[in-house]
Backbone as numpy.savetxt, mean C-alpha at the origin, in Angstrom:
# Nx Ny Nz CAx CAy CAz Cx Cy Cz
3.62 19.85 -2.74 3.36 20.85 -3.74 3.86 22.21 -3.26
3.80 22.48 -2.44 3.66 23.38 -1.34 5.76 24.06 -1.52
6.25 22.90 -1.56 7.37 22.94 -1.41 8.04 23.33 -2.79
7.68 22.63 -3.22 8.15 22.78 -5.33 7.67 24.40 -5.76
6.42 25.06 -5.28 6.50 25.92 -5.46 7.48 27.34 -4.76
7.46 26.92 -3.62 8.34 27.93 -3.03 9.32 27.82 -3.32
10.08 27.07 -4.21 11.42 27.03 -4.73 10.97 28.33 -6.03
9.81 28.61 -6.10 10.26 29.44 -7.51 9.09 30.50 -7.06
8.49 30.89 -6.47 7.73 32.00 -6.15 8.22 32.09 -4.59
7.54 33.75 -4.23 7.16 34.01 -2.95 6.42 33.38 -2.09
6.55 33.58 -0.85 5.34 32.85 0.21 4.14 33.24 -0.27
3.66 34.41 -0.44 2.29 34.83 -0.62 1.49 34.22 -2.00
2.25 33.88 -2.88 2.06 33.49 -4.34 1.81 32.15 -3.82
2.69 31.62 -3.50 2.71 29.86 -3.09 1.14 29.89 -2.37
1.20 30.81 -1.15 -0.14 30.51 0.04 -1.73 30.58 -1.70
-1.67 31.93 -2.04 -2.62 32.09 -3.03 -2.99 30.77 -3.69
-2.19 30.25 -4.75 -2.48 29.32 -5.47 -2.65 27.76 -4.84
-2.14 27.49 -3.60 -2.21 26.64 -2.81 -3.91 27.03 -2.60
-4.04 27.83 -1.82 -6.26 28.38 -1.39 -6.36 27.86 -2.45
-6.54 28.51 -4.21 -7.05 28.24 -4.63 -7.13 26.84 -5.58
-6.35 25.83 -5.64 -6.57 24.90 -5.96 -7.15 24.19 -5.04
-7.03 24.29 -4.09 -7.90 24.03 -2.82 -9.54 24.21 -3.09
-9.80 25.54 -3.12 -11.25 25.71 -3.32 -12.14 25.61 -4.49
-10.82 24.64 -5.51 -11.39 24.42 -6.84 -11.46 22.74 -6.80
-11.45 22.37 -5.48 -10.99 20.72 -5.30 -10.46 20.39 -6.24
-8.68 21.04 -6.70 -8.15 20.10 -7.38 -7.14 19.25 -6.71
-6.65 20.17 -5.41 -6.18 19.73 -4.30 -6.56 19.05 -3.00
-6.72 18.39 -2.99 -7.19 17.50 -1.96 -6.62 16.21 -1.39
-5.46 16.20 -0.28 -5.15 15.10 0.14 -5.84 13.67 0.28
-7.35 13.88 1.13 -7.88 13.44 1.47 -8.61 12.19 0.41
-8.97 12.76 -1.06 -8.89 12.16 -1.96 -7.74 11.29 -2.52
-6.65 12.20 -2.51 -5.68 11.52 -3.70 -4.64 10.07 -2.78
-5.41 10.61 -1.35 -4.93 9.28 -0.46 -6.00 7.94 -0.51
-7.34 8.30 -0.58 -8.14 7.00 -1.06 -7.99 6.67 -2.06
-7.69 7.12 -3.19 -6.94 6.37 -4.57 -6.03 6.34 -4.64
-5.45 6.65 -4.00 -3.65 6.04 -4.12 -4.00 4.49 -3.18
-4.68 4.34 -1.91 -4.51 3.05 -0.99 -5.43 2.52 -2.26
-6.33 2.18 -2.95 -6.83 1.77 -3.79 -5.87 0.95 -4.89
-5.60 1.86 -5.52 -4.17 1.32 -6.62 -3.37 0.68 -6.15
-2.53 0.98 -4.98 -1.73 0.52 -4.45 -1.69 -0.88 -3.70
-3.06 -1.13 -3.58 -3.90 -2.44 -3.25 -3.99 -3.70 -4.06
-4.81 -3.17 -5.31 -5.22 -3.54 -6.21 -4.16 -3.73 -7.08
-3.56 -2.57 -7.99 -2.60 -3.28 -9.13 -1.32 -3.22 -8.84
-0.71 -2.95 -7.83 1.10 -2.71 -7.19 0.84 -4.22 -6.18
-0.26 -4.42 -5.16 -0.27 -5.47 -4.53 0.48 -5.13 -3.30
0.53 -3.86 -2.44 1.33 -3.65 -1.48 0.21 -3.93 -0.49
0.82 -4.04 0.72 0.01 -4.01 1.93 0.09 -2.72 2.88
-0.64 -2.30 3.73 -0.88 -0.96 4.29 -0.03 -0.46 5.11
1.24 -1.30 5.60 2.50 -0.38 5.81 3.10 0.33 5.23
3.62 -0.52 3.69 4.38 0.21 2.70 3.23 1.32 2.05
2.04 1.05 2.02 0.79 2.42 1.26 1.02 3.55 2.27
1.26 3.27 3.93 1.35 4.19 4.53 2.55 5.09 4.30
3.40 4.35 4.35 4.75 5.28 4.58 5.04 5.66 3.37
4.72 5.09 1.95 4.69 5.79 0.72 4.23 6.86 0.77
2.84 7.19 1.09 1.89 8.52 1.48 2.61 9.05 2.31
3.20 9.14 3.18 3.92 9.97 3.99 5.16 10.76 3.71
6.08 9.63 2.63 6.97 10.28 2.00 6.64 11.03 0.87
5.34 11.20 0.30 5.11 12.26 -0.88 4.27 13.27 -0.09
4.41 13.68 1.41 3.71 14.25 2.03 2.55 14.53 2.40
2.09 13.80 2.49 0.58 13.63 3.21 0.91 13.12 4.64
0.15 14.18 5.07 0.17 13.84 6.69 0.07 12.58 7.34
1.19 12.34 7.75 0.48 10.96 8.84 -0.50 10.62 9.58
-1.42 11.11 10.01 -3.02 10.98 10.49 -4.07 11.06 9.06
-3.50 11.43 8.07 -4.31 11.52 6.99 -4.03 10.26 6.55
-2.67 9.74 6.36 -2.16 8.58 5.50 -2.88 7.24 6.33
-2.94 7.45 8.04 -3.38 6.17 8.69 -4.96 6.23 8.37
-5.56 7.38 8.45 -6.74 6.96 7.90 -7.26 6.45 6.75
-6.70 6.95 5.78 -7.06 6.22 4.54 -6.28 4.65 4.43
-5.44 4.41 5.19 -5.02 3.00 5.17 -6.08 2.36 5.91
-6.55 2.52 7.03 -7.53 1.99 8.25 -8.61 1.28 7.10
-8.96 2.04 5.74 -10.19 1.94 5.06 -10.28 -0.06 4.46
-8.61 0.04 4.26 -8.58 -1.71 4.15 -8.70 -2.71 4.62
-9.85 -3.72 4.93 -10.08 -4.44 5.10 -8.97 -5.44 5.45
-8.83 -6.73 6.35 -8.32 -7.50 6.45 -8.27 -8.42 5.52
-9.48 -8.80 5.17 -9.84 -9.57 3.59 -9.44 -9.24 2.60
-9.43 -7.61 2.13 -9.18 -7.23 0.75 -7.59 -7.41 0.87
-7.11 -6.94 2.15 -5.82 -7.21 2.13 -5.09 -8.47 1.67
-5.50 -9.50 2.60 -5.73 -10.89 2.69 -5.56 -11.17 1.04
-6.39 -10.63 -0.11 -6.88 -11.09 -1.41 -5.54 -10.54 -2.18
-5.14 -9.38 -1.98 -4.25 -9.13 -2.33 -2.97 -9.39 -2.41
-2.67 -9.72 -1.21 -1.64 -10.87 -0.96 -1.63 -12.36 -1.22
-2.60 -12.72 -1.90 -2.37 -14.01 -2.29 -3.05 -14.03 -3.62
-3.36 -13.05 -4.27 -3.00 -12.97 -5.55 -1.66 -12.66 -6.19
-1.06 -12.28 -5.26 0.84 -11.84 -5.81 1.15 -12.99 -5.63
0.95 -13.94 -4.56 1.49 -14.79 -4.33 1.42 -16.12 -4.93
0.56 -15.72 -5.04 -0.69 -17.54 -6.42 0.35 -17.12 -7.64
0.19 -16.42 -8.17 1.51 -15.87 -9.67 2.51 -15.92 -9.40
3.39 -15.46 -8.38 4.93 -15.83 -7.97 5.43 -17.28 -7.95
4.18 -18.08 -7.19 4.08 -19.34 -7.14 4.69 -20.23 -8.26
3.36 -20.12 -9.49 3.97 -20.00 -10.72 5.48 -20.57 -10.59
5.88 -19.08 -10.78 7.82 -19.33 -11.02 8.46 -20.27 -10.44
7.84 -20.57 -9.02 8.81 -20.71 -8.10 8.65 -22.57 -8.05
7.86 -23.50 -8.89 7.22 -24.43 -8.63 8.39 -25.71 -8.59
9.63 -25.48 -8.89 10.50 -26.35 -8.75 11.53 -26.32 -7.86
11.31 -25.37 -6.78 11.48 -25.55 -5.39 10.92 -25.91 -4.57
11.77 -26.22 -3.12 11.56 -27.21 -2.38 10.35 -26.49 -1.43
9.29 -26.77 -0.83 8.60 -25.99 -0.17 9.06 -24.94 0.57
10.28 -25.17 1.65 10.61 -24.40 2.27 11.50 -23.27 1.84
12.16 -23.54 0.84 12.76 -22.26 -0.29 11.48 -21.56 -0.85
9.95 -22.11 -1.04 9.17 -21.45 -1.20 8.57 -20.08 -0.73
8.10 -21.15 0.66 8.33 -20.25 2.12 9.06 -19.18 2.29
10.58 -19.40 2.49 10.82 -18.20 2.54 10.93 -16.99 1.69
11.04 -17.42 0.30 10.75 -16.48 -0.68 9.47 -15.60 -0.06
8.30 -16.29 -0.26 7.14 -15.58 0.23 7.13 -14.74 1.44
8.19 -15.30 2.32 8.17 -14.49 3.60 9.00 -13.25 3.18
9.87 -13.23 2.72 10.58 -12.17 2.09 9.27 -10.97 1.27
8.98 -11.65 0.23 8.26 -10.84 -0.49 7.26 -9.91 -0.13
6.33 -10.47 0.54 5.31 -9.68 1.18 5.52 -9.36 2.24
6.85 -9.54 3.23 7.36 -8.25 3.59 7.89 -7.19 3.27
8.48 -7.30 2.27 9.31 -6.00 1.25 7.50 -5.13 0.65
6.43 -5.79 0.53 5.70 -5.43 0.33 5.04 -4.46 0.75
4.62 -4.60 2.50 4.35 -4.17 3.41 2.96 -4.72 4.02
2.98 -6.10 3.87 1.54 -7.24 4.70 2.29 -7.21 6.27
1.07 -7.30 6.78 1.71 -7.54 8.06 1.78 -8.76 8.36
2.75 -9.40 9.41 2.91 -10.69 9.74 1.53 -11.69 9.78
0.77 -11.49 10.28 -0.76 -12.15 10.25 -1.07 -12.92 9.07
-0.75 -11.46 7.87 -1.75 -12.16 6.73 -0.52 -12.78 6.39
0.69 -12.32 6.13 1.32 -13.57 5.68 1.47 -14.43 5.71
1.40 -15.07 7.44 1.09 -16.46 7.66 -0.14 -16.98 7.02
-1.52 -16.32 7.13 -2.53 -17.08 6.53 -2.09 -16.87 4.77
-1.67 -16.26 4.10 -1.58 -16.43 2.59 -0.94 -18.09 2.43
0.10 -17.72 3.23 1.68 -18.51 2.84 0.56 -20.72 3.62
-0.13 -19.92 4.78 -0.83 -21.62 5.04 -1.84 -21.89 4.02
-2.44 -20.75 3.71 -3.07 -20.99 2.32 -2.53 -21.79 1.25
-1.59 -21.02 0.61 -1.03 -21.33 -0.84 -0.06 -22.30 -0.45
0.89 -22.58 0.16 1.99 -23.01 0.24 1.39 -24.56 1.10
1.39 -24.30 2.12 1.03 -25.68 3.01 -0.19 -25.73 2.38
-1.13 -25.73 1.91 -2.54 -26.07 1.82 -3.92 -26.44 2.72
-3.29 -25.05 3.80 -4.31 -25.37 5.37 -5.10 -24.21 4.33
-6.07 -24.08 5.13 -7.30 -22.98 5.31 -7.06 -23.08 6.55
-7.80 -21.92 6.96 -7.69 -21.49 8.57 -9.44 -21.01 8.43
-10.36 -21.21 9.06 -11.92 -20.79 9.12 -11.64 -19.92 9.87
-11.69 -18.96 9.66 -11.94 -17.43 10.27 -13.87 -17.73 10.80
């Protein structure tokens, strides 16, 4: 924000209205990073690499962005990734398992799951292990 404005006002104008949306909490990183990892969870289906470095590239601090990622669970993660993946499935049902596979390995890496859960989604859905955590 910070930046967009100083393209068209002074420093002192920018600093002003920066305080005061600030002290009107309309500005608040700290917020708009727990609902962004939220959404980004829930209805995009990313995992907390790509939520991180998204937040980072619309500028939010990197110690701000890892904390509000930290807030996700392994599980919720876990759920999330194999709800993209249970629907992709779907499409993909007249391929051979291992063209499955790697689709999935592709996908929810472009996503941003980390290697872990992908293996447990992909032994989930695909091979039909459970793993008892």
């Amino acid at each position: 924000m910070r930046q967009r404005l100083s393209r068209r006002f002074d420093q002192s104008i920018t600093d002003q209205i920066i305080t005061q949306l600030q002290d009107k909490k309309l500005l608040d990183d700290a917020k708009l990073s727990e609902q962004f990892v939220h959404s980004r969870l829930q209805v995009r289906h990313q995992g907390r690499f790509r939520i991180s470095q998204e937040l980072f590239k619309r500028g939010v601090a990197r110690e701000l962005a890892n904390e509000a990622v930290a807030t996700v669970s392994d599980a919720d993660e876990r759920v999330s990734a194999s709800e993209l993946l249970a629907r992709r499935l779907k499409t993909w049902q007249n391929l051979a398992p291992l063209q499955q596979r790697q689709r999935a390995i592709g996908l929810l890496s472009r996503r941003g799951f980390a290697a872990k859960v992908i293996r447990q989604v992909i032994d989930e859905l695909i091979l039909g292990r459970s793993e008892i955590a």
